[in-house]
N, C-alpha and C positions, 0 to 999 in steps of 0.2 A: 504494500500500500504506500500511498505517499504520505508526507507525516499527517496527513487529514485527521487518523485515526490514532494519534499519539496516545498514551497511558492516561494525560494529563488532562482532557479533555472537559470534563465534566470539570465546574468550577469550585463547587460547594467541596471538592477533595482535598486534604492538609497536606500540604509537604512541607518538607525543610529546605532549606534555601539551596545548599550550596551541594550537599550529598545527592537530593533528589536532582537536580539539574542535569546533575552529570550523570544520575540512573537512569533518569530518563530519555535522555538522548544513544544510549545503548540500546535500551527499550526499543526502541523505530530506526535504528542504524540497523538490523537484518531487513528489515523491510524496504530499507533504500537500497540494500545491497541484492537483492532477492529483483529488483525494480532494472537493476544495471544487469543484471546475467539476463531477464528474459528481453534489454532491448540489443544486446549484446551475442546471446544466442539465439533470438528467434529469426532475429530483422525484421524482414518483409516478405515471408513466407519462402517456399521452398526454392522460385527462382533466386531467392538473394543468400542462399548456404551458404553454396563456395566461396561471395564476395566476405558476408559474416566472418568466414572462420579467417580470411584474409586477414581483417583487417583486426580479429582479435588477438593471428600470431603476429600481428606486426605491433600490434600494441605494447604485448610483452616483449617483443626485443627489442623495443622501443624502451623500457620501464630497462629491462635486464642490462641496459649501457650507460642507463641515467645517470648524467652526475648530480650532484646532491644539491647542488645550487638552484636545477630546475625552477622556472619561474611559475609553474603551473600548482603546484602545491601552496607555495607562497600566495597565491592569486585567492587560493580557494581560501586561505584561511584570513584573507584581507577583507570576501566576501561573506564568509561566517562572521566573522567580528560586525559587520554593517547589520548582519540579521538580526544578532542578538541585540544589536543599540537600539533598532528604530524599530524592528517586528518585535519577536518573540524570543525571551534569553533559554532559550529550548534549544540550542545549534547542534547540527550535525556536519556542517558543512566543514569548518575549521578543523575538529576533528579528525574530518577525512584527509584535511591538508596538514595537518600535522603530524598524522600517520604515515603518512607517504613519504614524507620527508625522514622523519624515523626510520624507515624501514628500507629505505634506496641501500642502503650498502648491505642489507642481506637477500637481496631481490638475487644473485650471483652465487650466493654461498649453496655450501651441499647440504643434500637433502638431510643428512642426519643434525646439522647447525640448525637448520633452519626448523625442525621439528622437536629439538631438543627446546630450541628457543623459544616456540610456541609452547611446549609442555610448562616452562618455567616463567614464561607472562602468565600462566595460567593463575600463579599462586598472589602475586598483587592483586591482577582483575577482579579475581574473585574475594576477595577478603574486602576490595575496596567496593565493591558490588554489596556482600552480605552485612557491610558496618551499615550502608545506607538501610537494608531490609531490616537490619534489627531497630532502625531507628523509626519505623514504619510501624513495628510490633506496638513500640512504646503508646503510640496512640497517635490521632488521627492529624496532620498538619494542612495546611491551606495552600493553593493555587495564587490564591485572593494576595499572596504575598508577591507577587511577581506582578500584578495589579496597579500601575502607580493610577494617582487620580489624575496625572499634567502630562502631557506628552514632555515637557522638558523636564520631569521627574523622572519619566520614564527612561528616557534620552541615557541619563547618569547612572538610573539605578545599577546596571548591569555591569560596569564596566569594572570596578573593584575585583570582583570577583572573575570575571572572565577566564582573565589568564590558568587560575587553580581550578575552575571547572574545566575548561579544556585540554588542561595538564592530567586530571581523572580521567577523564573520557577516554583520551587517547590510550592511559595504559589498558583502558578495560578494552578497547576494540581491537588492541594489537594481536591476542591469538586467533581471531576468526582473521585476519587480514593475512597471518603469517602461514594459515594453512589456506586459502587462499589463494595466495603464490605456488603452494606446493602442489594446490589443483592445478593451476592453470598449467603448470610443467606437464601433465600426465595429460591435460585435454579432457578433465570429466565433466566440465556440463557445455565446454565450445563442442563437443562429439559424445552427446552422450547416447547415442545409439551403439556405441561398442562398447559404454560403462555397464550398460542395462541392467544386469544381475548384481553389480555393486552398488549402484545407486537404489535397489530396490532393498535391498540388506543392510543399508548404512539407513534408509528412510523408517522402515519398519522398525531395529533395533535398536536408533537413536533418541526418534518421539516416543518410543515406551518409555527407556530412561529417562526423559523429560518430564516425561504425565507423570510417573511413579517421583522422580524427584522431588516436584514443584507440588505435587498433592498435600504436603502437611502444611505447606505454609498458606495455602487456598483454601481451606479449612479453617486453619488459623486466622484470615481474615474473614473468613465467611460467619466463626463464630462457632461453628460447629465441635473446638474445641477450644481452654483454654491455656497460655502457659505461664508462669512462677519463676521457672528458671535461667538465668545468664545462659549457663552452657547449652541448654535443650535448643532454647532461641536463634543462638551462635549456631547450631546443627542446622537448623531449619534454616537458617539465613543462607550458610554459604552449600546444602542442599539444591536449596532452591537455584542458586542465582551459578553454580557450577554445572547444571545441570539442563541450566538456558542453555551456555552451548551450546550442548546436545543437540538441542530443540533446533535452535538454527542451522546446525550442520544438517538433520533429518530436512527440516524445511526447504535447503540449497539443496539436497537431494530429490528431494521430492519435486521440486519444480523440473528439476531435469527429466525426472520420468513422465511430467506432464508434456514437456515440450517434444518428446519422442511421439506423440500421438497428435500433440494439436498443432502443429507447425503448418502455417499457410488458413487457417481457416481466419472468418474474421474480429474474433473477439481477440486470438491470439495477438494477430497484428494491431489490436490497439493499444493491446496492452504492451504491445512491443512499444508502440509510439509514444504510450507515458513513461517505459522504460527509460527511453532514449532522450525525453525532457523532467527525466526526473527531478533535476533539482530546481527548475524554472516550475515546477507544482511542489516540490517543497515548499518552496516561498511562496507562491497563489497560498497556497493553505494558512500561512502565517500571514497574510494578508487579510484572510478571511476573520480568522481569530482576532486578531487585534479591531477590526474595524466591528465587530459583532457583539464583543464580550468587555472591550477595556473601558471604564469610566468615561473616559474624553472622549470615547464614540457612541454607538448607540449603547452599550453599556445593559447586555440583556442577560448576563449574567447570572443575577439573578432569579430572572424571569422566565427558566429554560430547566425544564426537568430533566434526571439522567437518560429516560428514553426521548427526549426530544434532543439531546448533545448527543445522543447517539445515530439517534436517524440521522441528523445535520453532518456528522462525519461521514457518513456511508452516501449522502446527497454530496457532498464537494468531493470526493473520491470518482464517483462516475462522473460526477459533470467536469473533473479532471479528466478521465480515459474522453469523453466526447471532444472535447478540445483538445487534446491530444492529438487524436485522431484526424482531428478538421485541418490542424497545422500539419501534419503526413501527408495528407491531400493532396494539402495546399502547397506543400514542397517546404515549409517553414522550418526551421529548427526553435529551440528553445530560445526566448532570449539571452537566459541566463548561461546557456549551454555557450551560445554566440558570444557573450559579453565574456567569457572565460577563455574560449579560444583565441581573442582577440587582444585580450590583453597577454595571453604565455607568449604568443607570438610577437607583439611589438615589445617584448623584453626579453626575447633570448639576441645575446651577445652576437652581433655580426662579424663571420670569420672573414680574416683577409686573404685576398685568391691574388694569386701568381702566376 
């Protein structure tokens, strides 16, 4: 999905400032990442394969020669910092650009580096994942705090904090990004018609571990059971939020076994086309929120029950795929996608020829 359907949505929800921020933006980083593989694997149905998988091995040896300076990560995390000032301090975008930049120099390294390295992000991400769910246990925090009443409140509020949410974020999304890389070497979801029987065994035995994982803490907010104890809590915390991975690695799997059967029909292809302007609908979304829900706009906040915040995400999500799809047509890219390429390009270093 594109962030339409973020965690956060519903306003009357409590969070903490600076933990949840950053949980939350992992929260809906698989969903953007899941957004990039189907515009990336599907394209434009079966005549556009070959050009597809083209342009995705040229991507990664493109990425595999990177030097670290690259202006295109810099770019994204110039355009995450403007979202979280003037939208929503909910960012995924910077993130993404500070990941990438992170992670250029093991983009090369061998596969045992680079899986060893993913095993051991695992152990920050998650701890730094399960402090925020234990802080979640404790009882119920607010949205309403990321709320300013003045848009030049709003403007500041975010900016203190930035740097330390984004510095979160990035460790928590480093092992999904670092395996990853280790897919895109093997070709499991740019081909995965010759993954088949692995993608259907990583799908099946990864969303179990997830359900079973994230089951006591679902409960635990549902009320269905109570808990007393630090260490129970700390179990159920970093349970749960170790055990997303899973859930995401099953879900990149599973969209691959989709795309083996739906490629070229037409809901695929649109989804391909939000794929491909995903982060120009991340920001429509935040566009949306802010003009709908904040004080200094129509401010309906709290005039909007949780199935009416629910349907309203599930309405900007398809009327995302319809315009999407209208700019596909229409031969359009994203702007945001446009205003990205245009600036890597007018700042990479011009070589002198001889």
């Amino acid at each position: 999905m594109t962030g339409a359907d973020e965690p956060a949505l519903d306003p009357d929800v409590r969070v903490d400032d600076v933990p949840f921020a950053a949980a939350a933006r992992v929260a809906f980083a698989a969903d953007q990442s899941l957004l990039f593989e189907l515009g990336d694997g599907l394209g434009d149905g079966r005549r556009a394969d070959q050009r597809d998988r083209e342009i995705a091995r040229a991507r990664f040896s493109a990425w595999s020669h990177a030097p670290v300076d690259r202006p295109g990560p810099r770019w994204l995390i110039a355009i995450g910092f403007a979202h979280t000032v003037l939208l929503v301090p909910l960012d995924i975008i910077a993130v993404y650009g500070m990941t990438l930049l992170v992670l250029v120099p093991l983009v090369r390294a061998r596969d045992s580096v680079l899986l060893w390295t993913g095993v051991l992000s695992l152990i920050p991400a998650t701890l730094l994942l399960a402090w925020q769910s234990v802080q979640a246990q404790a009882g119920p925090v607010t949205m309403a705090r990321f709320m300013e009443p003045t848009f030049g409140a709003h403007v500041v509020a975010s900016i203190p904090t930035w740097p330390v949410e984004t510095a979160m974020s990035t460790i928590m999304v480093v092992p999904g990004m670092l395996l990853g890389i280790w897919a895109a070497r093997r070709r499991i979801l740019d081909e995965p018609e010759r993954h088949a029987p692995l993608l259907a065994r990583v799908t099946v035995i990864f969303l179990l571990v997830s359900v079973l994982g994230r089951l006591p803490a679902a409960l635990l907010a549902a009320g269905a059971w109570t808990n007393t104890s630090v260490g129970v809590g700390w179990t159920v915390a970093i349970a749960h939020d170790l055990t997303g991975y899973a859930g995401g690695i099953g879900l990149a799997a599973a969209v691959g076994l989709v795309a083996i059967r739906a490629r070229g029909g037409r809901v695929t292809t649109a989804l391909a086309a939000l794929g491909q302007r995903s982060m120009t609908f991340y920001l429509f979304q935040s566009v949306v929120w802010v003009t709908l829900f904040y004080p200094f706009t129509l401010g309906l906040s709290d005039d909007m029950s949780f199935t009416a915040t629910f349907g309203l995400a599930i309405g900007v999500w398809l009327l995302s795929i319809l315009l999407a799809e209208g700019m596909r047509v229409a031969g359009y890219r994203g702007p945001a996608e446009v205003l990205l390429r245009s600036l890597s390009y007018r700042s990479r270093p011009v070589r002198e020829t001889r």
